[in-house]
Structures are given as structure tokens and as C-alpha cells.
C-alpha atoms as one frame of an Amber mdcrd trajectory, in Angstrom:
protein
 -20.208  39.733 -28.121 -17.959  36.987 -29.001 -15.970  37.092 -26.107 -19.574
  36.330 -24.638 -20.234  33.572 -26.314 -17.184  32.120 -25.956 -17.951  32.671
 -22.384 -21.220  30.996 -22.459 -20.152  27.725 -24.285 -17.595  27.344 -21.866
 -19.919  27.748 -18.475 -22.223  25.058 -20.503 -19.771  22.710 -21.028 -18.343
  23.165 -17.383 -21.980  22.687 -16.446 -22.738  19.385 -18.682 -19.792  18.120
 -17.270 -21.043  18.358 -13.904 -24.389  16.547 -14.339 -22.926  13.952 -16.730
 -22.560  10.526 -15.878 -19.004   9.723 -15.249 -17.319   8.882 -18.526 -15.473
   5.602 -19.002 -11.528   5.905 -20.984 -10.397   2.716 -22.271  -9.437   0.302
 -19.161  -6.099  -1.469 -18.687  -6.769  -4.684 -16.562  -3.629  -7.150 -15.514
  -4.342 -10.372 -16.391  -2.825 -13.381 -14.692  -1.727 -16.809 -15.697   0.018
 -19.976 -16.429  -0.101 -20.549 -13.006   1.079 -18.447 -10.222   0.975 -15.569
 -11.995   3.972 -16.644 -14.260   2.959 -14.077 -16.835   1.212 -10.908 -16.244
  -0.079  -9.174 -19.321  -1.988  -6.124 -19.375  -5.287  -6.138 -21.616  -6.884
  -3.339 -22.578 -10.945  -2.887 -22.839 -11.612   0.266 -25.240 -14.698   2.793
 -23.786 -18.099   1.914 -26.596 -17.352  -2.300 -24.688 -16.816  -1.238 -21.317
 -20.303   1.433 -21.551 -21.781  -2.128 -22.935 -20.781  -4.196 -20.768 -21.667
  -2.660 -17.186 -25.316  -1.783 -18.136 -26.358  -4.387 -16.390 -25.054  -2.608
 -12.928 -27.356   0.142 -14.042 -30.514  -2.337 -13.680 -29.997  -3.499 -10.285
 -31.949  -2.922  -7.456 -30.894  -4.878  -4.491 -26.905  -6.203  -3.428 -27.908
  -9.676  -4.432 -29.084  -8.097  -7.801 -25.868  -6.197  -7.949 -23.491  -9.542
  -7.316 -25.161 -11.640  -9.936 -24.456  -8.257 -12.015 -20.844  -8.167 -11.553
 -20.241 -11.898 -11.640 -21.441 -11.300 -14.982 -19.486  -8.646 -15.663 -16.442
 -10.730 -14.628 -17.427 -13.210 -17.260 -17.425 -11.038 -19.914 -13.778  -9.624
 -19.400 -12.732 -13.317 -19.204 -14.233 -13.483 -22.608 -12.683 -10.342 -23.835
  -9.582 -11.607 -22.454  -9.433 -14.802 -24.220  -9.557 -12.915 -27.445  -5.640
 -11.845 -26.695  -4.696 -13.853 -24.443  -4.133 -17.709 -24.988  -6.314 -18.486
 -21.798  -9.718 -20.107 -23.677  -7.144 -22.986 -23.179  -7.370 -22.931 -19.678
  -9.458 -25.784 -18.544 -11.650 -25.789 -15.205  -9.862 -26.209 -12.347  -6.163
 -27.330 -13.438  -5.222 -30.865 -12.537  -5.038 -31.756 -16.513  -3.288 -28.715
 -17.933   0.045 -28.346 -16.435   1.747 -27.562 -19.660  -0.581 -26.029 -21.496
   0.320 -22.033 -22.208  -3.073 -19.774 -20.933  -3.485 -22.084 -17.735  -4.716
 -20.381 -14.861  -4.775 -21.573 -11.186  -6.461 -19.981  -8.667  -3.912 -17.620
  -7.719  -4.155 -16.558 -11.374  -8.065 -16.426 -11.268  -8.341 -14.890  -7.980
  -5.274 -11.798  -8.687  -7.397 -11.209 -12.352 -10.960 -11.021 -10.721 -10.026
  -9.265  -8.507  -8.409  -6.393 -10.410 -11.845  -6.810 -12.497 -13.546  -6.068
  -9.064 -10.916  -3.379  -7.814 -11.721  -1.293 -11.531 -15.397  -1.292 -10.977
 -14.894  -0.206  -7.126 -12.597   2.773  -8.438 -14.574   4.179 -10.783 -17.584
   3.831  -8.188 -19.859   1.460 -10.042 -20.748  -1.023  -7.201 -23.589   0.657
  -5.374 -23.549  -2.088  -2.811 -20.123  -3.417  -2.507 -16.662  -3.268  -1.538
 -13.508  -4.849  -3.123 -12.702  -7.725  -0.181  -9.882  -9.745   0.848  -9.304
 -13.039  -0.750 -10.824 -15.446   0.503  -8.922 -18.704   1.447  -9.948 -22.521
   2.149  -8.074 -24.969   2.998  -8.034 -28.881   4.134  -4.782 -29.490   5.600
  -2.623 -29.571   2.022  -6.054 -28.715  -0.342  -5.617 -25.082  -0.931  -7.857
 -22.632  -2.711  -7.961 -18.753  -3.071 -10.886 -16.559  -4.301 -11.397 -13.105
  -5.104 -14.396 -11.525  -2.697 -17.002  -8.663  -2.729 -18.343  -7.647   1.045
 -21.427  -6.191   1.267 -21.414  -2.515   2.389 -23.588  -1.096   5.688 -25.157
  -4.641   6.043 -25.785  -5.316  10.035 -25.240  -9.093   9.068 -21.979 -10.964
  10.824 -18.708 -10.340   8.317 -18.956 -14.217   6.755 -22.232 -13.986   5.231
 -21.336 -10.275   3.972 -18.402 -11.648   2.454 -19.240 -13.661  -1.098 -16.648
 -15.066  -3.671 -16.509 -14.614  -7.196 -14.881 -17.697  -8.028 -14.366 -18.237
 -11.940 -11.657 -21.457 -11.427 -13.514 -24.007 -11.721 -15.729 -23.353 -14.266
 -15.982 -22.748 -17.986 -15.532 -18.728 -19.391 -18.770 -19.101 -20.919 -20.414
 -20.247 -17.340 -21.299 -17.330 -15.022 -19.155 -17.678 -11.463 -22.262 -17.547
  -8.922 -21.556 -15.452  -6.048 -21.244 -17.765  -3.163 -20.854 -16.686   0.807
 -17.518 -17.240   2.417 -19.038 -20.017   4.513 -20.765 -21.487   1.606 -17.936
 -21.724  -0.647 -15.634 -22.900   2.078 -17.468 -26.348   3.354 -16.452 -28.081
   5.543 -12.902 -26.806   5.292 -11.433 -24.055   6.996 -11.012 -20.589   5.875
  -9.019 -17.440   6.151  -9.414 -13.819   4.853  -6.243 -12.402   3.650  -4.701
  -8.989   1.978  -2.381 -11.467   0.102  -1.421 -14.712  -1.494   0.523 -17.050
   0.493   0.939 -21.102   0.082   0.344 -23.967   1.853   0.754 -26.749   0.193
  -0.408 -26.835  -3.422  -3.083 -23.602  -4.104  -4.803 -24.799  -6.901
């Protein structure tokens, strides 16, 4: 009889396991800056904040809905961040800052979004979207890098599937509007790469 029950607990936990939502552990996230990714630090988010903070991915109904989602997710880890990190010094954009510790330049921004983006795409909580390459612009010696999302199964040409999640030149209590890749770029030029490189000064 007890051997039984035993038995019976176990198939229901086995069971409840199966049909439970997928159950966040406490997330380690690299964090980038003072420029260039001069120090790397990694931050940890504990489970009750991350459960908080992506309910709003479990409201979404439509890709758009789901990047305006997870460029406000992104703001909130910046937040978090700044509570261990020294970057609530940062300024937007970084032409003033240069010796201040908790800078970031865009290689900084773009390498820490995008591990934001790369932790919601492993644990499968992007119904719409993949992890992209970065995006960069560029006007002969004016260079700029940004994290991307690309829109899954979408029968629309790869630039306007592609949108940036650009936090650089902004404010960490400001939300980073998704932008397409043609939008964001201008009138400059633009690449799609796996990885960093520079020409001239990446800011």
C-alpha cells in the first residue's frame, strides 16, 4: 500500500511536470562596458524578478506586439543591472563620458542586449522571433552596432524582418523602440554581421 502511494505521487509529479509551464532558475547575463567591452561582469537575475518581468511576453498577440514586449524587457534588465553595476552613469550615446567608470559604447550595448535577447530565445520565450546578427551602419568613419531580432516565417524581404533593439542612445529609463534595419540605418550603409569588427571609431 505504501509502496503504492509512493508510486502514485511520483507518476503525479512526473505528470505535473509535463504540463507545467517551463520553470525559470535564476539567470546569469554578461554584462558589458566601459567601452569595448573592457569589463565583463556577470549579473545575476534571481527566478520571483525574471517570472515578473517577462509577463508581458505572455500578453502579446502579434510580432510587433511581441518586439515592443521585449524591448521592454531589455529595459528592465538595464535597470536591474544598474543596481550592481556602476552603469546608471553611462550617459546616452558616449561622446561626454570617456572617463567615467559604467560607460557603455555600442559595442558594450549591442554584446549586453544581445545576450538579453539570446536568454529569452533559449529558454523559448519569443513566439515570433529569432536572436539576429548585429546590425551595423556606417558613414565612411561613423560607426554604429546594434543588437537585432528577425522575424520568424515572415514572407517579407530579410531588411524589414530584421529590427534593432538599440538602447545606446537613450536613457535606461526610456524604452529602445524596435526599429527596422533600413530604418535605423538612414541614409548610411549597413551590414549584418556574426561579430564585432571596427572601422573607424564604433561608438
Amino acid at each position: 500500500m505504501v509502496r503504492a502511494r509512493w508510486l502514485l505521487h511520483g507518476l503525479t509529479a512526473v505528470f505535473l511536470g509535463l504540463i507545467a509551464p517551463s520553470v525559470q532558475a535564476d539567470a546569469v547575463i554578461v554584462v558589458c562596458y566601459n567601452w569595448g567591452c573592457k569589463n565583463q561582469e556577470g549579473v545575476v537575475f534571481d527566478d520571483r524578478w525574471l517570472r515578473q518581468t517577462f509577463l508581458s511576453l505572455d500578453a502579446v498577440g502579434t510580432p510587433g506586439e511581441e518586439r515592443l514586449a521585449v524591448a521592454g524587457i531589455v529595459r528592465q534588465f538595464y535597470r536591474k543591472v544598474a543596481e550592481q553595476l556602476p552603469i546608471d552613469a553611462d550617459e546616452p550615446g558616449n561622446v561626454e563620458d570617456e572617463t567615467v567608470d559604467g560607460r557603455m559604447d555600442c559595442i558594450d550595448h549591442s554584446t549586453t542586449t544581445r545576450n538579453i535577447l539570446a536568454y529569452l530565445e533559449r529558454h523559448r520565450l519569443m513566439r515570433w522571433h529569432d536572436v539576429g546578427p548585429y546590425a551595423h551602419r556606417t558613414l565612411f568613419v561613423d560607426s554604429h552596432y546594434s543588437a537585432t531580432l528577425v522575424e520568424r516565417a515572415s514572407a517579407l524581404p530579410e531588411a524589414d524582418r530584421i529590427f534593432v533593439i538599440d538602447p545606446w542612445d537613450i536613457d535606461q529609463a526610456s524604452l529602445p523602440l524596435p526599429q527596422s534595419v533600413r530604418e535605423w540605418a538612414g541614409s548610411r550603409f549597413y551590414t549584418l554581421e556574426t561579430q564585432h569588427h571596427t572601422q573607424g571609431s564604433p561608438r
